[in-house]
N, C-alpha and C positions, 0 to 999 in steps of 0.2 A: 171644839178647841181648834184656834187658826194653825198650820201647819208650821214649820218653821223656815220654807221656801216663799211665805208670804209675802212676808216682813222684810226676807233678806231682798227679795225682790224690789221692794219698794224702796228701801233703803238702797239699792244699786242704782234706782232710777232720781231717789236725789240727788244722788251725785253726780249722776251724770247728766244732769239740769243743772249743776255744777261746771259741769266739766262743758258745757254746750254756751255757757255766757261766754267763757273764758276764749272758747274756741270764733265765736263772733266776733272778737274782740280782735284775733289774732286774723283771723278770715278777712277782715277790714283794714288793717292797718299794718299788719306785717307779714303774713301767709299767703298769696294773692294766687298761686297755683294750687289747685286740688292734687296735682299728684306730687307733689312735695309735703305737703301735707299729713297724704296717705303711707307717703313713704316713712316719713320717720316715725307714725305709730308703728307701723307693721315691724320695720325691725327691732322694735324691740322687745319681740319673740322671743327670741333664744334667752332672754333672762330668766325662763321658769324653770330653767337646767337647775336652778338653786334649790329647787324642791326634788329635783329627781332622788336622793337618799332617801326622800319618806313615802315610798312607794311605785317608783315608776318599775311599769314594765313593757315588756319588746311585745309589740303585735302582728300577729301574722300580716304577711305581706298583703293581701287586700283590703284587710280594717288599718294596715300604716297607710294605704294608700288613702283613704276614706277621709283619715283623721287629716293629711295633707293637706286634702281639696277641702274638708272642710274650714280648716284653718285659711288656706287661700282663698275662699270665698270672701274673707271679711273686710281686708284692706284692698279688697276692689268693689265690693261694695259702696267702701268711704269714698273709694275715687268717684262714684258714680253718684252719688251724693252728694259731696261738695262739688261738683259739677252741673250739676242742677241746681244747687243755691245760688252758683256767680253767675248763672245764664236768668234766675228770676229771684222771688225772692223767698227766704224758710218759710213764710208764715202759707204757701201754694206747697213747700215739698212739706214740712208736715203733716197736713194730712193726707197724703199719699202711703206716707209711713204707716204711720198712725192705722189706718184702714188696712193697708195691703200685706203688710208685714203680717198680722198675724191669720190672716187670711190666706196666706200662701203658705206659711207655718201648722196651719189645720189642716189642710192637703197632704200638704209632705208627710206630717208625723203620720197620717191616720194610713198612708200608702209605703214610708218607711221604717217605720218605729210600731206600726200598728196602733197607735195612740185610738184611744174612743175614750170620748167625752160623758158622764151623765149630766142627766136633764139639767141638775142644779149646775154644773158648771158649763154646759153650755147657755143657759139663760146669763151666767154670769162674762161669759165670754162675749156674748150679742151686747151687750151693756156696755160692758168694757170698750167694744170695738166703735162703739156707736159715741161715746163719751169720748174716744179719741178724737174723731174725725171732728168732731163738736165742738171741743174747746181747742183746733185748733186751727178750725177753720177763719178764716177773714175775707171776709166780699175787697176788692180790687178793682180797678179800673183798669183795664187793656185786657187782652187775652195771652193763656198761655203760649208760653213758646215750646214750638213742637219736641223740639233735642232735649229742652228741658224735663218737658211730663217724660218720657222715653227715657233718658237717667233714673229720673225717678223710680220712674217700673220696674227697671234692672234693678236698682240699688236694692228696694226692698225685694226682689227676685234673690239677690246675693244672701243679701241679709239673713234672710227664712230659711235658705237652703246651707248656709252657716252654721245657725244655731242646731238644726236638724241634725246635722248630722255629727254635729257635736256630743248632743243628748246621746247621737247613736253608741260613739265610741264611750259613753260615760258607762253604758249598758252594757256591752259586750266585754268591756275589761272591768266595770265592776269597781273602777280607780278615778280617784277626782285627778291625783295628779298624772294616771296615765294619759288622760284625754286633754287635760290641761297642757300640757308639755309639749304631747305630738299634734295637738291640732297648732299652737301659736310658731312651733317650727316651718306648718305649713304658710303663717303670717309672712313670717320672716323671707321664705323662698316666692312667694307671689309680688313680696315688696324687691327683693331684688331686680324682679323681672322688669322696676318700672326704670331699671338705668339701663335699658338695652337702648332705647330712641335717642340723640345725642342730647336735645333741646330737653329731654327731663333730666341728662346728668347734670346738662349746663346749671339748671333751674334748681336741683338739690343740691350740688355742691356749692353754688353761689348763697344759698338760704341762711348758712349760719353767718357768712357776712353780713346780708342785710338787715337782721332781726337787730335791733337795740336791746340794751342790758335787761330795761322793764321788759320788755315784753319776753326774751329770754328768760326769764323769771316766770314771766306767768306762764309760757309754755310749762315749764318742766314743774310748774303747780297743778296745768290741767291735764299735764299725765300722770301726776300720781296720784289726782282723785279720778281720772280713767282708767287707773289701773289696779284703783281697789275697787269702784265701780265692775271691772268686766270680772274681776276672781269672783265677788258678791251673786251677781246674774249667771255666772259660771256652775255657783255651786249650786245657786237657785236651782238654773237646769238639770242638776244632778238629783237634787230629790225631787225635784216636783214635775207637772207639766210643762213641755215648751212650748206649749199652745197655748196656756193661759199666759204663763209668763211675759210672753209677747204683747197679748191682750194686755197686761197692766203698765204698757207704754206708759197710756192715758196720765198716768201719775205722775212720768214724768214733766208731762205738757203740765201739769197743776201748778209741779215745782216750779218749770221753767218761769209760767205767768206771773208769781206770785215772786222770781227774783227781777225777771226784764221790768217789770211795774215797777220796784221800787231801786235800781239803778239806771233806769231809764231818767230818773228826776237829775242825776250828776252827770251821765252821758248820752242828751237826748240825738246825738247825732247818728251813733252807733248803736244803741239800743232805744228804739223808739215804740212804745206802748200806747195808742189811742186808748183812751178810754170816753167812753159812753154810754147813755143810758142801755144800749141796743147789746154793745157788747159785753156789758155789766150781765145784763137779763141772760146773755150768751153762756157765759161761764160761769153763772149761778145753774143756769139749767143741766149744763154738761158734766159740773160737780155732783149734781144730782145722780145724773144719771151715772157716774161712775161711782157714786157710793152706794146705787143699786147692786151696781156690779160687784162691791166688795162684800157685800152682804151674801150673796148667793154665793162668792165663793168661800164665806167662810163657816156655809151651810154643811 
């Protein structure tokens, strides 16, 4: 019988294949700094206070400090991430994610959470990770730029060490919305930090002027399937592994392919999909292989 962290899992990573065109979209044409960006996901943290009546509770001072950093780890990761995309291009930081993220997320959990894997889901986790990097990889012409791969590494470095310690406080309070609540408060206070430099206040407070109506529109459409997306992968984390979880990225690369392919035919400038025999044969195989991987995990 598949778990019920499966499903939601997957389902968070559609929509945030979702929430990833939209954000290209905005990346391109109206969003053009990463820490502006990051900034206004991040604060808007403090809105899961809505939920504190159904459940929250106060945690001793080293698991609030825990839940803090781990909330702050996430909107610096975004900053290090879409800073790697505008120095090259997603289809090079993908798989970095894709591979690194849950790879640094099998370390952590198994060194802070104690996490251990069986056979069946580690063969399902190798799968997973391998079908990531697979379907989303793309051969290029030039070479990386250094500052680039280096965001990269951080980013999914933040990333893993995010989720991790998320799973932690899910565990030690026992409370979706305990962890919920004080990790995104820690969102909120790492995004403040980015209006200390004068050139990001300049750069955020100028942002809601330059956006146009449309595109102010599809922003605040690709936060709120972002932000049913992160409660979905949230709760994921809460019952299941954060180690496979991560592993079933992959799924979202599926989604993503299968919407940049067919909006790329209305906006080939912004969303541009080669197809070819080569990468056809590419993401038939890497399909494969990640529904190897869902097979074993739902052994």
């Amino acid at each position: 019988m598949i778990e019920l962290w499966i499903p939601l899992a997957i389902g968070a990573y559609l929509l945030f294949a979702l929430n990833g065109v939209a954000d290209k979209f905005l990346l391109t044409s109206a969003v053009k700094k990463p820490v502006v960006y990051a900034f206004f996901i991040g604060i808007t943290g403090p809105l899961t206070l809505v939920m504190a009546p159904f459940g929250l509770k106060m945690l001793s001072l080293n698991n609030l400090l825990i839940a803090l950093i781990g909330g702050a780890c996430f909107p610096i990761a975004l900053y290090f991430n879409y800073s790697a995309i505008q120095k090259t291009s997603i289809s090079r930081v993908l798989p970095i994610l894709g591979g690194f993220v849950p790879i640094y997320t099998l370390a952590l959990a198994y060194f802070i959470l104690g996490e251990r894997l069986n056979s069946y889901q580690l063969v399902a986790f190798i799968f997973l990770v391998i079908g990531a990097i697979f379907i989303s990889f793309r051969k290029e012409q030039g070479h990386w730029h250094s500052k680039a791969l280096g965001n990269a590494m951080v980013a999914a470095m933040f990333f893993a060490l995010s989720f991790t310690l998320e799973k932690y406080i899910f565990e030690v309070s026992d409370s979706f919305v305990t962890g919920l609540v004080w990790t995104r408060i820690g969102f909120f206070l790492a995004s403040i930090s980015f209006l200390i430099p004068r050139a990001n206040r300049r750069a955020i407070f100028n942002a809601p002027k330059d956006v146009s109506n449309p595109n102010k529109l599809l922003y605040y459409g690709a936060r709120l399937s972002g932000g049913a997306a992160g409660l979905m992968q949230n709760y994921a984390i809460r019952l299941g592994s954060v180690t496979l979880i991560n592993a079933l990225q992959g799924t979202q690369y599926l989604f993503l392919l299968a919407l940049t392919s067919l909006l790329s035919l209305k906006f080939p400038k912004i969303l541009h999909e080669k197809v070819t025999t080569q990468t056809i044969t590419q993401k038939i195989i890497a399909i494969v292989i990640i529904s190897f991987g869902l097979v074993f995990l739902a052994l």
